[in-house]
C-alpha positions as CSV (number, residue, x, y, z in Angstrom):
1,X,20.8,-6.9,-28.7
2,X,21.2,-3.3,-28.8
3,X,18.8,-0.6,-27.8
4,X,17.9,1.9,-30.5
5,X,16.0,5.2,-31.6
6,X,13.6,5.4,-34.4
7,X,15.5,8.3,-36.2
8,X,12.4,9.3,-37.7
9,X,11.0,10.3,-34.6
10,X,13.1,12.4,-32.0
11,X,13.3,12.1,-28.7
12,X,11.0,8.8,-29.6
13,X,11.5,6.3,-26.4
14,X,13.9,3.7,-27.3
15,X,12.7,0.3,-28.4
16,X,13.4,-2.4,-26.3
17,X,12.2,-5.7,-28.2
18,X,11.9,-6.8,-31.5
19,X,8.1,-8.0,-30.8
20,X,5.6,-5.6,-31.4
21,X,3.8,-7.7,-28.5
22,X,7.0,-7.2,-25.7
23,X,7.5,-4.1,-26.3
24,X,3.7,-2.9,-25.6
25,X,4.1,-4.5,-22.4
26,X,6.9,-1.7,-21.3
27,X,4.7,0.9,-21.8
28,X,2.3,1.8,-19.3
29,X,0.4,4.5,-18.1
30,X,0.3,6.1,-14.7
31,X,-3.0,5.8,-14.5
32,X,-2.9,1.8,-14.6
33,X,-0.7,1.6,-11.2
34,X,-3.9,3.0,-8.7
35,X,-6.4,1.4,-11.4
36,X,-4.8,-2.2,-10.7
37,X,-3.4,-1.6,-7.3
38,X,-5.7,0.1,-5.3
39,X,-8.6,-2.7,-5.7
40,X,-5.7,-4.9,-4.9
41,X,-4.7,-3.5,-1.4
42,X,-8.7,-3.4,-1.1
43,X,-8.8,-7.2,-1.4
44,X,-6.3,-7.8,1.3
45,X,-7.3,-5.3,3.5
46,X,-11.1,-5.8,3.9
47,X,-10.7,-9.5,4.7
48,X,-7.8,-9.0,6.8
49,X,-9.8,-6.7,9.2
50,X,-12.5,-9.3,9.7
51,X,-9.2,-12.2,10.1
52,X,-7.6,-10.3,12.5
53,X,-11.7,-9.0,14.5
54,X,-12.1,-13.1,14.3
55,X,-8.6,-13.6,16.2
56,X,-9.0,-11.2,18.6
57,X,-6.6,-8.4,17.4
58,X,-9.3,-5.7,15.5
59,X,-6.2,-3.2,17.2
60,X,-3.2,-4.8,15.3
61,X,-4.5,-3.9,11.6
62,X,-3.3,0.0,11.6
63,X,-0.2,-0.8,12.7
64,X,0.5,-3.5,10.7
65,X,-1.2,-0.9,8.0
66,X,1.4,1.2,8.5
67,X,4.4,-1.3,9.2
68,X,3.4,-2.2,5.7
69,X,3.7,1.1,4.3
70,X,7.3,1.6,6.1
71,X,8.7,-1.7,5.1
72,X,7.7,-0.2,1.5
73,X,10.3,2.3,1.8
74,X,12.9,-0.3,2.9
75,X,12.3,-2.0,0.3
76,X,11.7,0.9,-2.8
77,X,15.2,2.0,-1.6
78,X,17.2,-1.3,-1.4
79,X,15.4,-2.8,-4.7
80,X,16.4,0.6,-6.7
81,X,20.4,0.6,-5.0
82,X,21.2,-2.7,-4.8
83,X,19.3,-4.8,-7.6
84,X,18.3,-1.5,-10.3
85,X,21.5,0.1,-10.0
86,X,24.1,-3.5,-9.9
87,X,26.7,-3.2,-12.5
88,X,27.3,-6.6,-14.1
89,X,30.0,-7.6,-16.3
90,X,28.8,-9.8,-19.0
91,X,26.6,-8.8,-21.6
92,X,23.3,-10.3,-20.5
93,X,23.7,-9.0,-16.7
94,X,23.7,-5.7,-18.8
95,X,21.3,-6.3,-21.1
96,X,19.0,-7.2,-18.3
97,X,20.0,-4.3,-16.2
98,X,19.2,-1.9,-18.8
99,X,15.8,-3.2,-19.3
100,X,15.1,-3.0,-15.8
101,X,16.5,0.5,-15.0
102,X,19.1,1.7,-17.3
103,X,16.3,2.9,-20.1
104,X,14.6,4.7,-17.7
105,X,18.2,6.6,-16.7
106,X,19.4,6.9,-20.3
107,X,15.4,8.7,-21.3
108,X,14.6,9.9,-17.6
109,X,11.2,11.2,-19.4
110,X,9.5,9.1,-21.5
111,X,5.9,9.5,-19.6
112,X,5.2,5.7,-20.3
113,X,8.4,4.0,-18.8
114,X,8.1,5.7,-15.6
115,X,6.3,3.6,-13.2
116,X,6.7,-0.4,-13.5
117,X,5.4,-2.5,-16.4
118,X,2.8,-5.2,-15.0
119,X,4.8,-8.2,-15.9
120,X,7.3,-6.5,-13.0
121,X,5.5,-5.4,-10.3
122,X,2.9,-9.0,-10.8
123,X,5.4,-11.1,-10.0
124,X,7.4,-8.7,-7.2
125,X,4.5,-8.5,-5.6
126,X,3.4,-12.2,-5.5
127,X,7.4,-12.8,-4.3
128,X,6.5,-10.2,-1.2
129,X,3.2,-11.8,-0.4
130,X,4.9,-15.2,0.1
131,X,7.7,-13.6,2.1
132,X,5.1,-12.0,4.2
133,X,3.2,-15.3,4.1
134,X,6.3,-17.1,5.3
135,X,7.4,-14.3,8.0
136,X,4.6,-13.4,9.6
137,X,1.8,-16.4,9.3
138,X,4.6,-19.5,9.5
139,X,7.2,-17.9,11.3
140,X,5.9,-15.8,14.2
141,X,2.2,-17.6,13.8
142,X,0.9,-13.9,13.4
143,X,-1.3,-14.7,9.9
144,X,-3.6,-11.9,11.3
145,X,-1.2,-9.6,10.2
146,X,-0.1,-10.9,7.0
147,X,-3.3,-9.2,4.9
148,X,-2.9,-5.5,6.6
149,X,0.7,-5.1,6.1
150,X,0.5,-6.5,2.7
151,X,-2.1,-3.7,1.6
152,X,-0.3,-1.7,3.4
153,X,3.3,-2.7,1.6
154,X,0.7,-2.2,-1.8
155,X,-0.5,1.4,-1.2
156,X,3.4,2.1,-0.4
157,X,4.4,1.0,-3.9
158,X,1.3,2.9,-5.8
159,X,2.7,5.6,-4.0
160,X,5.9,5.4,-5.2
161,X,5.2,5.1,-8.1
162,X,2.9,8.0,-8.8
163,X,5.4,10.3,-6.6
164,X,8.3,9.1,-9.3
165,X,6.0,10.2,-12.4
166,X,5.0,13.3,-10.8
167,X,8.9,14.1,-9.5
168,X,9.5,14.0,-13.5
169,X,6.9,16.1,-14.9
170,X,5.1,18.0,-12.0
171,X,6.8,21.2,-11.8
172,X,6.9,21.6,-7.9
173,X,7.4,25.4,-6.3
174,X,7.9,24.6,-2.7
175,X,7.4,21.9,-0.1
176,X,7.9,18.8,0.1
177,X,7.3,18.2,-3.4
178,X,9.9,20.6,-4.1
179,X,12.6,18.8,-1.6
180,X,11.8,15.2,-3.3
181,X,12.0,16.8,-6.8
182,X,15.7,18.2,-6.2
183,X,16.8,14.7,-4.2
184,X,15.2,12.7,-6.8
185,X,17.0,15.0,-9.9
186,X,20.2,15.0,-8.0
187,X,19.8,10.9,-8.4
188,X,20.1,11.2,-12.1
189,X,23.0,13.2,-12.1
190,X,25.1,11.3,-8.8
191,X,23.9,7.5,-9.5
192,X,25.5,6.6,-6.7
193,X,23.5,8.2,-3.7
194,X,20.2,9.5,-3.0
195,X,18.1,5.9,-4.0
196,X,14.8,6.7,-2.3
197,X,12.5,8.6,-4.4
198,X,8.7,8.7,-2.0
199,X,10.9,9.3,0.9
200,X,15.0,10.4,1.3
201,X,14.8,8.5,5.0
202,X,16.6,5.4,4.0
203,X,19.3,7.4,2.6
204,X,20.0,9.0,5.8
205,X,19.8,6.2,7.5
206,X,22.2,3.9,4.9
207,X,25.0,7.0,4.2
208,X,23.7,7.7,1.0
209,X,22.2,11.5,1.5
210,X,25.2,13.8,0.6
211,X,25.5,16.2,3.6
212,X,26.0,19.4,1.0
213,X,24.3,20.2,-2.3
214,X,26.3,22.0,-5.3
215,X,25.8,25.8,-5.6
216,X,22.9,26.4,-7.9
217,X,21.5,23.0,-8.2
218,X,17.6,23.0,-7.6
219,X,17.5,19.9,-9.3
220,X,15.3,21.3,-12.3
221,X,17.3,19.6,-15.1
């Protein structure tokens, strides 16, 4: 099934399925990621503080809070290298692939395929919470923990997601918005390095940060 333009439209984002229905669903705002998120993290979070006061570890829920928001960045970077960016070899690995990443590469900014559709990021994140679930409450008998770094892990991925919107149409000057922008840029042009997009750490730390820019690139294309 090939992807195509409506050539009475420029520049019009490229349609991805024949149903009217599907391909509503791979539109979706910014705004929807911190409308449907943030009461998420909420849920966990509020009952997980009174979880972990009732076990006798109130101290453990800003850490875990934050080991949440760190294993976030482990996981934005090795999702987007090793699952967005795998090159099969048939024509439904590829089909699939380009649905999942390769549109967003081929239009880099279409404002409404730039942060992840619901029916992806619903079932990622119920696919976390059970790995959590299993880790931390079945594993290590820790369940006190699960909740925290679960909101935690959520609030990592809403922002994500609005730092990869804004890295496409903010027009940063300086700082650290400026640094991401040019890493993130760079990205489109060198698919093979520079995966993290809220952070560059993991990229350090996996060999997959360039040590030298090219002359002239601010990463403003």
């Amino acid at each position: 099934m090939s992807e195509t333009h409506d050539p009475a439209v420029p520049g019009a984002p490229i349609r991805l399925f024949p149903s009217d229905t599907l391909e509503f669903f791979t539109h979706v705002h910014p705004a929807m990621v911190p409308a449907v998120w943030v009461p998420v993290a909420t849920a966990f979070l509020v009952p997980g503080i009174a979880i972990a006061r009732a076990a006798g570890h109130a101290y453990s829920v800003v850490p875990a809070f934050l080991a949440g928001l760190l294993l976030w960045t482990a996981a934005e970077y090795f999702l987007h290298r090793f699952i967005f960016h795998y090159q099969p070899h048939t024509p439904l690995g590829q089909r699939i692939s380009f649905l999942m990443h390769g549109v967003h590469h081929a239009q880099p900014r279409v404002k409404t395929r730039l942060v992840m559709p619901l029916m992806v990021s619903i079932p990622l994140a119920v696919v976390f919470w059970l790995l959590f679930s299993l880790v931390l409450s079945l594993t290590f008998g820790a369940s006190w923990l699960t909740a925290p770094m679960f909101s935690g892990f959520v609030v990592g991925y809403v922002c994500y997601d609005l730092t990869h919107y804004a890295l496409h149409h903010a027009q940063f000057k300086r700082g650290i918005g400026k640094l991401l922008r040019t890493h993130h840029m760079r990205h489109h042009t060198e698919w093979e390095s520079r995966f993290g997009v809220s952070t560059p750490l993991w990229d350090y730390v996996m060999g997959t940060e360039p040590a030298k820019e090219k002359p002239g690139d601010d990463g403003t294309r």
